[in-house]
C-alpha positions as CSV (number, residue, x, y, z in Angstrom):
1,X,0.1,12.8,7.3
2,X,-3.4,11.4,8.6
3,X,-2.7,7.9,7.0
4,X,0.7,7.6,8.3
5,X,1.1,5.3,11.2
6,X,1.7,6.5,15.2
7,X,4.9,4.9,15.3
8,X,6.0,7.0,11.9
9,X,4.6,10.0,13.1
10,X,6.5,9.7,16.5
11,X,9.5,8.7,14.6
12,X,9.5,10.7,12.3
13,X,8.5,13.5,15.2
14,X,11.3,12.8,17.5
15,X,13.8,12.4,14.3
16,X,12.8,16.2,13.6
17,X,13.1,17.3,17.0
18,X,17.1,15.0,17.1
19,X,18.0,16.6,13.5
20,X,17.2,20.2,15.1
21,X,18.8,19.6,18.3
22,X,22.1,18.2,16.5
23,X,21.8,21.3,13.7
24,X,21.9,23.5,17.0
25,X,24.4,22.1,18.2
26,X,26.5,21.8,15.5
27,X,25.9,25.6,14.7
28,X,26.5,26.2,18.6
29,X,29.8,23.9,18.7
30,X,31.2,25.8,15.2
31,X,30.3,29.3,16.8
32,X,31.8,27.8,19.8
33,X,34.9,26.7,17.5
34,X,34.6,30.0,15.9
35,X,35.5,31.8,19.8
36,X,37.7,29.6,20.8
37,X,40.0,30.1,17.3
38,X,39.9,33.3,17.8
39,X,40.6,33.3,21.6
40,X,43.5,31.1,21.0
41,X,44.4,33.3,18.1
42,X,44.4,36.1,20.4
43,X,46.3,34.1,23.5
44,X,49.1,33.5,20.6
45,X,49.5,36.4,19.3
46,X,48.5,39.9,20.3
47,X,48.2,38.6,24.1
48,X,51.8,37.1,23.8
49,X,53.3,40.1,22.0
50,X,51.5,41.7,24.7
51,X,53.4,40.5,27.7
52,X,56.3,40.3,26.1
53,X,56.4,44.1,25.2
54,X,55.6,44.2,28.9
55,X,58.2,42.4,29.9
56,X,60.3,44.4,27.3
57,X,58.8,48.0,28.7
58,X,60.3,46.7,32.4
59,X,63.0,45.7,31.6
60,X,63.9,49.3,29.7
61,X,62.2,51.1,32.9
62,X,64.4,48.8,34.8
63,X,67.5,49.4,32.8
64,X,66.9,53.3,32.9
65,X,66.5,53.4,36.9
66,X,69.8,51.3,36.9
67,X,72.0,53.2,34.2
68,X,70.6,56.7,36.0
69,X,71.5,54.7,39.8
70,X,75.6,53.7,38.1
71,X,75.8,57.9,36.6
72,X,74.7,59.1,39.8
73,X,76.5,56.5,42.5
74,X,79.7,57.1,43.6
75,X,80.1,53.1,44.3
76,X,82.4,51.4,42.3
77,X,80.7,48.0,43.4
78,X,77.4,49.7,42.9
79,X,78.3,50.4,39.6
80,X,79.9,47.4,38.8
81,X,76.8,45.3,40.1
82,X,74.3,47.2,38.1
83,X,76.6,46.9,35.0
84,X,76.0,43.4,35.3
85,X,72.5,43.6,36.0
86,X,72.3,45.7,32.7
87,X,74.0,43.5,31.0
88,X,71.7,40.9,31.9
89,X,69.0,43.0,30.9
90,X,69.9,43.5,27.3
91,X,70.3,39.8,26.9
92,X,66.4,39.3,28.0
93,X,65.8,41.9,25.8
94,X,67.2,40.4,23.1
95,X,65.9,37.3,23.6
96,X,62.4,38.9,23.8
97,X,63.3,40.9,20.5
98,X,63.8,37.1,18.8
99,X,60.3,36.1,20.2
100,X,58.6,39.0,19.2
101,X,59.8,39.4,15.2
102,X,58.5,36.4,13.8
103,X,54.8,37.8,15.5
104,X,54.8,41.1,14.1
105,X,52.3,40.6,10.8
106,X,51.3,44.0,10.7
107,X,53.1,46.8,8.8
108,X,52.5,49.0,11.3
109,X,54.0,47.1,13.9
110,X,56.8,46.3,12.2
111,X,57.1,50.4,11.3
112,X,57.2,51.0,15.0
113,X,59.4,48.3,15.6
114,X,61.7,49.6,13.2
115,X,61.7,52.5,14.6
116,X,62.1,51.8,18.0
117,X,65.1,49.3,17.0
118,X,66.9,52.7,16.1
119,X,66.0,54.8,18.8
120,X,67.2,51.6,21.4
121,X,70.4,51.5,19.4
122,X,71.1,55.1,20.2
123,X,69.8,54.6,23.8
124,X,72.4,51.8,24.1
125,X,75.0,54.1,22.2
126,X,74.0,56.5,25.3
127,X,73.9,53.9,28.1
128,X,77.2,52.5,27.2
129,X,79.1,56.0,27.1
130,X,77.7,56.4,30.6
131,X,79.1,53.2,31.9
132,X,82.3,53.9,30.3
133,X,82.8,57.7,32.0
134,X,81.6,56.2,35.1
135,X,84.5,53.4,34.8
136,X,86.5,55.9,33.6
137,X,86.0,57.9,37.0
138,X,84.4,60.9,35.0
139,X,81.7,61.7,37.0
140,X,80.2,64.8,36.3
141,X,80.3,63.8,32.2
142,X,78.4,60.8,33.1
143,X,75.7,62.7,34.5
144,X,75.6,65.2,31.8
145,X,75.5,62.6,29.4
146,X,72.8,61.1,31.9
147,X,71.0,64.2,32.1
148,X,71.3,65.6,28.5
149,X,71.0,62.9,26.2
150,X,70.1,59.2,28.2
151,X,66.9,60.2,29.9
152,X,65.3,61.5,26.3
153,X,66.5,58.6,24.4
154,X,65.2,56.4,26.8
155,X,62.2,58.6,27.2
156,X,61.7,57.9,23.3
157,X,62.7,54.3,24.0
158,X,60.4,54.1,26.4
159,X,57.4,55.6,24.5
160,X,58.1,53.7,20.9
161,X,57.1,50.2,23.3
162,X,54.6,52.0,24.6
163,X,52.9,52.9,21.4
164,X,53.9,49.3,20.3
165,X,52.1,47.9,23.5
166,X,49.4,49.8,22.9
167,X,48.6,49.0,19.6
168,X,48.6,45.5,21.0
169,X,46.7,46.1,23.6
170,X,44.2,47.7,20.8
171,X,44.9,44.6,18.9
172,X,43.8,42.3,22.4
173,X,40.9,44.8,23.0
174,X,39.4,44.7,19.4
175,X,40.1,41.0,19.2
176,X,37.8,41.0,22.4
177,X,35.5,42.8,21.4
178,X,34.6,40.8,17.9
179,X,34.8,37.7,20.6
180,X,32.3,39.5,22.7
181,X,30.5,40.5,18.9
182,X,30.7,37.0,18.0
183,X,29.6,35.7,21.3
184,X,26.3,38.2,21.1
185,X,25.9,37.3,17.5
186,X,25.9,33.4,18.3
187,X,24.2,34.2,21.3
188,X,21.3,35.7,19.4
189,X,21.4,33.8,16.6
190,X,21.1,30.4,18.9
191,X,18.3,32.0,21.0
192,X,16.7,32.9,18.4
193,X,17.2,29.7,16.1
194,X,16.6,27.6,19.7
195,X,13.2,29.7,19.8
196,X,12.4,28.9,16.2
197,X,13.1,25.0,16.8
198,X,11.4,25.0,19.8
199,X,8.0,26.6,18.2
200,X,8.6,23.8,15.0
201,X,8.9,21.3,17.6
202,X,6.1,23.1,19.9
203,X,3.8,22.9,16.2
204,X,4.9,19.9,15.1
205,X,3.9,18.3,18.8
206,X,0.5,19.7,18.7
207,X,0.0,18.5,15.6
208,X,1.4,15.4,16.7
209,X,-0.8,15.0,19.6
210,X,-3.4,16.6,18.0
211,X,-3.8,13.8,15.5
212,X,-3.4,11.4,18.3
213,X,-5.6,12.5,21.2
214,X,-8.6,14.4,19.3
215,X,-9.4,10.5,17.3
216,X,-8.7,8.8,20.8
217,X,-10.9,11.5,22.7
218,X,-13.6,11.0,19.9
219,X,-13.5,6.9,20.3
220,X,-13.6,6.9,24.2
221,X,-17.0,9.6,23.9
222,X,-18.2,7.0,21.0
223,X,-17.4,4.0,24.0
224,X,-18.9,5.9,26.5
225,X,-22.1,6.7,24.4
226,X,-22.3,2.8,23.5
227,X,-22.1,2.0,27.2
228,X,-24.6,4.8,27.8
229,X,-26.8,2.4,25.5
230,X,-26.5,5.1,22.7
231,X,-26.0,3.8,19.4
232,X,-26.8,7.2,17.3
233,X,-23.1,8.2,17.2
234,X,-21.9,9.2,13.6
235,X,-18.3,7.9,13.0
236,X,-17.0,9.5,10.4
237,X,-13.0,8.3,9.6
238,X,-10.6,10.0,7.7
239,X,-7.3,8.1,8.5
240,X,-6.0,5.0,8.4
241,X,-3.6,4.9,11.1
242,X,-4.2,3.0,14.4
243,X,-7.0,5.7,15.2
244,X,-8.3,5.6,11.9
245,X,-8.5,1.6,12.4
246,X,-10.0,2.2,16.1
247,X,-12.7,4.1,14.9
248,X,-13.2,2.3,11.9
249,X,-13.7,-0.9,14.6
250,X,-15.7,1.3,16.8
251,X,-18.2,2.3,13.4
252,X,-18.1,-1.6,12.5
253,X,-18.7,-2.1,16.2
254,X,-21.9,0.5,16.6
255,X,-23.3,-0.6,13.4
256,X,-23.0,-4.3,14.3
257,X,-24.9,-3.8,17.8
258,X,-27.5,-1.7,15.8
259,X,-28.4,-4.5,13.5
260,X,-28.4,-7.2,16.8
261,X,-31.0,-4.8,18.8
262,X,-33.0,-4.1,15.6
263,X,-33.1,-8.1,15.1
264,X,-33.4,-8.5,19.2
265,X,-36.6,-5.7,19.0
266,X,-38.0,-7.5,15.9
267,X,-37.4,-10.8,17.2
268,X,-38.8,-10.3,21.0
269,X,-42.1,-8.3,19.2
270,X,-42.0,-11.7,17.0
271,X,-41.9,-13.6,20.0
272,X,-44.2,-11.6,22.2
273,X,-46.8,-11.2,19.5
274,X,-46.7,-15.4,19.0
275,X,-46.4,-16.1,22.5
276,X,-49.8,-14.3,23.2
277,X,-51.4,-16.4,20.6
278,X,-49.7,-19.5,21.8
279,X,-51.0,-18.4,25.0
280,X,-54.5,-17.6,23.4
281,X,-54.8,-20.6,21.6
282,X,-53.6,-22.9,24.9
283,X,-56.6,-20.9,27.0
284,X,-58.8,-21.9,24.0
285,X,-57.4,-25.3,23.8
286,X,-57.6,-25.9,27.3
287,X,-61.0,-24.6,27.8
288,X,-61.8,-27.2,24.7
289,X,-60.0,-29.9,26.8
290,X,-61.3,-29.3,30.1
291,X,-65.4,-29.2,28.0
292,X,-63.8,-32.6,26.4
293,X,-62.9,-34.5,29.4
294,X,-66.5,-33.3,31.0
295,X,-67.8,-34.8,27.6
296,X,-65.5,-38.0,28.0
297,X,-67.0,-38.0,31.8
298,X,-70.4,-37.9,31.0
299,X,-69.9,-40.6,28.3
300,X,-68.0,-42.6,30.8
301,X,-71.1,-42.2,33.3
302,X,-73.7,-43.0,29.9
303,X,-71.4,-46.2,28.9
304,X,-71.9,-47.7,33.0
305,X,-75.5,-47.0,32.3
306,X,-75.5,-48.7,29.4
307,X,-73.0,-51.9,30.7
308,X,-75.9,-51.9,33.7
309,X,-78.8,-51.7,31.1
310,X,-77.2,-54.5,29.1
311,X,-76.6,-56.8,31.8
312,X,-79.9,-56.4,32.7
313,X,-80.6,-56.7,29.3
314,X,-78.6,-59.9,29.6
315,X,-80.4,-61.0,32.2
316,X,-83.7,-60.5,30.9
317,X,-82.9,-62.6,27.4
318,X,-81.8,-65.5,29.8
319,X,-85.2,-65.1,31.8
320,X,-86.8,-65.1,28.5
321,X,-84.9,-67.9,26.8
322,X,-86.2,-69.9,29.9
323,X,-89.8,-68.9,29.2
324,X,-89.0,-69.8,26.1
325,X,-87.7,-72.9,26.9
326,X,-90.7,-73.9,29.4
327,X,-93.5,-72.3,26.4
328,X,-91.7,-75.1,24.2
329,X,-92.0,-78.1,27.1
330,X,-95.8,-76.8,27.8
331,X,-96.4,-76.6,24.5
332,X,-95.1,-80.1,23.7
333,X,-98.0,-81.0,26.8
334,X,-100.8,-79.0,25.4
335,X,-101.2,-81.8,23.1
336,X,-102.4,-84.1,25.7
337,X,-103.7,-81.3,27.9
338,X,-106.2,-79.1,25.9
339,X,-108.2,-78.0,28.9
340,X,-105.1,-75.9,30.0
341,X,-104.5,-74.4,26.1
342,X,-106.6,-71.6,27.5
343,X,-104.9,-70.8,30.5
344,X,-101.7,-71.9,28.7
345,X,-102.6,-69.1,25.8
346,X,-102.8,-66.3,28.3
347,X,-100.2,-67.4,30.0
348,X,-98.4,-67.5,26.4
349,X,-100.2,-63.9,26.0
350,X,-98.8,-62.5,29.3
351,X,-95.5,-63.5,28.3
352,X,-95.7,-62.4,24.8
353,X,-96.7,-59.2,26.1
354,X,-93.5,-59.4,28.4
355,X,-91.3,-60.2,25.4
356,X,-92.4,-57.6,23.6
357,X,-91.6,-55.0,26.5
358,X,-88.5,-56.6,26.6
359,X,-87.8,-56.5,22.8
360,X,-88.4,-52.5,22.7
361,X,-85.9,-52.7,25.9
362,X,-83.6,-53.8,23.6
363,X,-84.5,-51.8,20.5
364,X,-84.5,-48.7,22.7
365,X,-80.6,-50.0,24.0
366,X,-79.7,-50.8,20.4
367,X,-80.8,-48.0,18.9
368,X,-79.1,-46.0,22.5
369,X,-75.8,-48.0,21.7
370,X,-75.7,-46.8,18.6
371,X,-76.5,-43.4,18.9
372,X,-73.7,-43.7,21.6
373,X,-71.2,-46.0,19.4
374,X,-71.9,-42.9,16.8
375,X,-71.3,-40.1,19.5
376,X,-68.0,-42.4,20.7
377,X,-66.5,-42.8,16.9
378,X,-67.0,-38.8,16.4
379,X,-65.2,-38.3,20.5
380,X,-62.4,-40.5,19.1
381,X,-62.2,-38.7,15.6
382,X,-61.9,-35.4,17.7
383,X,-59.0,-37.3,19.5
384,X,-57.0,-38.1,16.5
385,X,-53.9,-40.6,17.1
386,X,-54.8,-41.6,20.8
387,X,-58.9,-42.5,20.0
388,X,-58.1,-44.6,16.8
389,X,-58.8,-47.7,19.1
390,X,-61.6,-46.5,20.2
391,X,-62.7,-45.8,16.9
392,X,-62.4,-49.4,16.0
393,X,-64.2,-50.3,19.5
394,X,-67.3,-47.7,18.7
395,X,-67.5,-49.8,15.3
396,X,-67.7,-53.1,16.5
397,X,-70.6,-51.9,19.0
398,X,-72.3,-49.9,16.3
399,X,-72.3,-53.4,14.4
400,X,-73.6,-55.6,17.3
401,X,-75.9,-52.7,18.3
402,X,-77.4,-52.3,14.6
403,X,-77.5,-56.4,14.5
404,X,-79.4,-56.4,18.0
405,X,-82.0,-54.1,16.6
406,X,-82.5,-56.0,14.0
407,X,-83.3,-58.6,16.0
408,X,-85.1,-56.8,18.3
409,X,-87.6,-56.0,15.3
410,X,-87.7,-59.9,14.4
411,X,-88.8,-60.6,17.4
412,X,-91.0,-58.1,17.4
413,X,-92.3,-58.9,14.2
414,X,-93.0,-62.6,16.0
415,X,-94.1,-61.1,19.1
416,X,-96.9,-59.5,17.4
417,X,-97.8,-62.3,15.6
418,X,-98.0,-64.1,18.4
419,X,-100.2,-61.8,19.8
420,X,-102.4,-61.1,17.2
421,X,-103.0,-65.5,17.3
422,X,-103.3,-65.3,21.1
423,X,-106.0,-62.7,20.4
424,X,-107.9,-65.2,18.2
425,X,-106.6,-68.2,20.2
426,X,-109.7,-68.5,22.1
427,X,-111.7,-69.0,18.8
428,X,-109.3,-71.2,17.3
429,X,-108.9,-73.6,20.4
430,X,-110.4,-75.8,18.1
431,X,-107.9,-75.7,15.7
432,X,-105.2,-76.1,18.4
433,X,-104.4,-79.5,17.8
434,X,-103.6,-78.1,14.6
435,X,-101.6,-75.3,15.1
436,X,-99.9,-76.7,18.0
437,X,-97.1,-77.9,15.7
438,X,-96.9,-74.7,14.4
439,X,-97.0,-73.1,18.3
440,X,-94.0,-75.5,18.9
441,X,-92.0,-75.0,15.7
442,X,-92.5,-71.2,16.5
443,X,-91.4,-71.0,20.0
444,X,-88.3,-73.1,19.1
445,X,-87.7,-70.1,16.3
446,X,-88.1,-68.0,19.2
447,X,-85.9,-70.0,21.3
448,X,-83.7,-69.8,19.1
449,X,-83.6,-66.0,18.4
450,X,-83.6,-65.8,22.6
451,X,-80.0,-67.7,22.0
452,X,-79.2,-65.3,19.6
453,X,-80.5,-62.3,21.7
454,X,-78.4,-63.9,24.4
455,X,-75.1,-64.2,22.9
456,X,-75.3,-61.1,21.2
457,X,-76.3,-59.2,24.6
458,X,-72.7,-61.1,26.1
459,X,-70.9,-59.9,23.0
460,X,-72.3,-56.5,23.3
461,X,-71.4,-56.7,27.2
462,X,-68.0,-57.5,26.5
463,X,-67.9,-54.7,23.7
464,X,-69.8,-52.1,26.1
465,X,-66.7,-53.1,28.4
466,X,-64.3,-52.4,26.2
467,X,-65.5,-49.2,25.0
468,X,-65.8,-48.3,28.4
469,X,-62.2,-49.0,29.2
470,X,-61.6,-46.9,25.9
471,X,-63.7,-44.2,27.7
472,X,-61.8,-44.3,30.3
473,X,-58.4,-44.5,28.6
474,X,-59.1,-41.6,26.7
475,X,-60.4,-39.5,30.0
476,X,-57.3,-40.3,31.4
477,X,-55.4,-39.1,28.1
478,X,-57.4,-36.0,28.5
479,X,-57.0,-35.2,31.8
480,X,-53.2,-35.3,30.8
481,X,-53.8,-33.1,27.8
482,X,-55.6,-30.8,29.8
483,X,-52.4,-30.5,32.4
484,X,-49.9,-30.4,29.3
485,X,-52.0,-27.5,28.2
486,X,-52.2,-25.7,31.2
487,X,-48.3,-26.1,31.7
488,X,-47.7,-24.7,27.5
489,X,-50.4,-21.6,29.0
490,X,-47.8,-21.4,31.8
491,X,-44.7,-21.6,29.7
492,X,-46.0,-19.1,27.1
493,X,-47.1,-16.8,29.2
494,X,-43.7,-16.5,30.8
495,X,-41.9,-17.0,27.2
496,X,-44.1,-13.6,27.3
497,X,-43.5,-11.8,29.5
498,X,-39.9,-13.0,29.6
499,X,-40.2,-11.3,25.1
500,X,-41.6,-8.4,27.4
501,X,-38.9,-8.3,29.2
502,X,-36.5,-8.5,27.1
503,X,-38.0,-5.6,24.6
504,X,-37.9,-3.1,27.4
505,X,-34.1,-3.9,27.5
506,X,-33.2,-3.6,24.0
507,X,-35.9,-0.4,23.9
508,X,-33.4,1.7,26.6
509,X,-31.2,1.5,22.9
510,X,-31.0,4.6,21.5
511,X,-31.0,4.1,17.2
512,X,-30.2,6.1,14.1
């Protein structure tokens, strides 16, 4: 019965409940049927014999009063009126008689009709000799006749319809009383069988509802638990009608939001657990950026250093190129003025001496520019995408600064050759004349170089620029990393506590 359907149950519920009410009525309407038959029976019959027999009884009682009121009156038109009146007496009775035969279907009544046929013959026989001595004028033999035979004939008369109308009185009061039997027996019977149909029904309701309410009751406490954020219920079903279905949504239900906050708590622990590293590693990361851009500064502040120390640098190979220029134009006049080669040879000597201070300048800036161009390759390998530029840039100045040192050295190298033949100048003033040429054709080399020097000082100016624009470029670059950082340290550690958040939600959940 659990897998039938609500509608079938109720159907098939109320179709019960209709089939008992119309089997109680139809036993209550043939009972019914049964009472009326035999009240109708009764009404035909025994009640109309009945009446009739009354009607019979009076009209003897009435015929005796009158026959004994014609013997005893000494009226003729007394007599003659109730002669008529008897006369019209006998004819009801007869008529009554007619009625009455065809409903006697007893033997017994028809013995006492019998019977009381004969005796009412003799009590007309009687009555009629009476009216005949009274028309007659025989007064005193009407009255004997009256007295001695009438009155007991009629008395037997009288009691043959009474035993006849009391048998069907009899007949009326056991007819009533198996109507009244029948009545109590129905009675009973339709209490009792109404009792019995109401307990069915009564069962059969309770069952009914039963089935209904106690799966209904069952899914509104599973509802009420789930909105109570308690998803431990056991649903056990064991129908498949509508309640059966309902709880087998509200099981599919449970077990659904069971897996959702198992995945939400896994997922926000996920979350929280990789936020706080995300958050870790942007603290590290920006702590790296913020040490990076101090880095970049400082490089930015070395790099104007350096663009001051090679302009100066610049200006000092230009200064030195002109010394150069004027040792060549003296040098060219030494020949004709050999008094001044010794004044001319310090002179040469103090400005060798100069050159050479300015040559470990520039081997101290090239060998600084390089150290730096190195430093500014590895910044821009640490900056990946943004510092390949850069890269390129800290090349190019490694190149010119590796180039200027190797010029620096030259000219070192000549320098101190120059300065070890200043040294011994003095002693081979003599030999001036000769080495003059040589004086000359060395400071044009030098001159020369000087160029060289020069150029390369511009070129590593304009590089030194550009590496310093790179500098700056990338400071900028990290400046913005540093704020992208700080704002992903922001956003993860609300993505965190947000994963927080959300696990102390799901954790109000109560799971199997």
């Amino acid at each position: 019965m659990k897998n039938l359907t609500i509608g079938t149950r109720l159907a098939g519920g109320f179709g019960l409940v209709l089939a008992l009410m119309t089997l109680v009525t139809w036993f209550g309407l043939s009972h019914m049927h049964g009472v009326a038959e035999a009240t109708r029976d009764m009404m035909q019959q025994p009640l109309a014999k009945e009446r009739m027999i009354s009607d019979w009884y009076r009209l003897i009682y009435t015929s005796v009063r009158r026959t004994s009121a014609i013997a005893k009156s000494s009226d003729p038109s007394l007599g003659q009126f109730f002669a008529e009146e008897t006369k019209a007496s006998v004819a009801e009775i007869e008529a009554l008689q007619k009625k009455i035969v065809p409903l006697l279907d007893t033997a017994e009544e028809k013995r006492l009709f019998d019977a009381m046929q004969v005796t009412r013959k003799t009590y007309l026989a009687e009555r009629d000799q009476i009216i005949a001595l009274k028309k007659d004028g025989k007064v005193e033999e009407a009255e004997q006749v009256l007295v001695q035979r009438f009155i007991p004939v009629a008395a037997t008369y009288q009691n043959a319809l009474a035993s006849l109308l009391t048998m069907q009185r009899h007949t009326i009061d056991t007819t009533a009383e198996a109507i009244e039997t029948s009545y109590q027996s129905s009675r009973r019977f339709m209490i009792l069988f109404g009792l019995g149909v109401l307990a069915l029904g009564a069962g059969f309701a309770w069952r009914l509802t039963r089935g209904i309410t106690v799966p209904l009751s069952r899914a509104v406490d599973i509802a009420v638990a789930v909105a109570n954020k308690d998803l431990t219920s056991r649903i056990e079903v064991d129908s498949s009608d509508e309640t059966g279905r309902l709880l087998a949504a509200l099981r599919t239900m449970n077990d659904g939001l069971v897996g959702v906050v198992n995945e939400v708590r896994n997922g926000t622990e996920s979350i929280s657990s990789a936020s706080s590293q995300i958050a870790a590693g942007n603290l590290d990361l920006s702590a790296r950026t913020e040490e990076q851009a101090s880095s970049l500064e400082q490089t930015a502040a070395s790099m104007e250093e350096l663009t001051s120390t090679v302009r100066q640098n610049a200006d000092n190979a230009r200064q030195a190129n002109q010394l150069a220029l004027t040792a060549s134009d003296v040098a060219r006049r030494g020949g004709a003025v050999v008094s001044d080669v010794v004044e001319t040879m310090e002179a040469i000597n103090g400005s060798a001496r100069k050159i050479a201070d300015i040559i470990s300048v520039i081997d101290g800036i090239a060998f600084q520019t390089n150290i730096l161009a190195l430093n500014a390759a590895v910044e821009a390998a640490r900056a990946g995408e943004q510092g390949r530029g850069f890269a390129v840039v800290a090349s190019e100045v490694r190149t010119l600064a590796q180039r200027s040192a190797t010029a620096a050295h030259e000219i070192k190298a000549l320098i101190d050759d120059s300065l070890a033949k200043v040294d011994t100048g003095s002693a081979l003033v003599t030999q001036a004349g000769m080495t003059m040429s040589d004086v000359v054709d060395s400071i044009q080399r030098v001159t020369d170089i000087m160029g060289e020097i020069s150029s390369a000082t511009v070129e590593q100016t304009s590089g030194i620029e550009q590496v310093n624009q790179a500098v700056s470029q990338m400071d900028q670059v990290t400046q913005q990393n540093a704020a992208l950082v700080e704002e992903a340290a922001a956003a993860a550690a609300a993505l965190h506590d947000q994963a927080d958040a959300l696990t102390t939600v799901v954790q109000v959940f109560k799971l199997r």
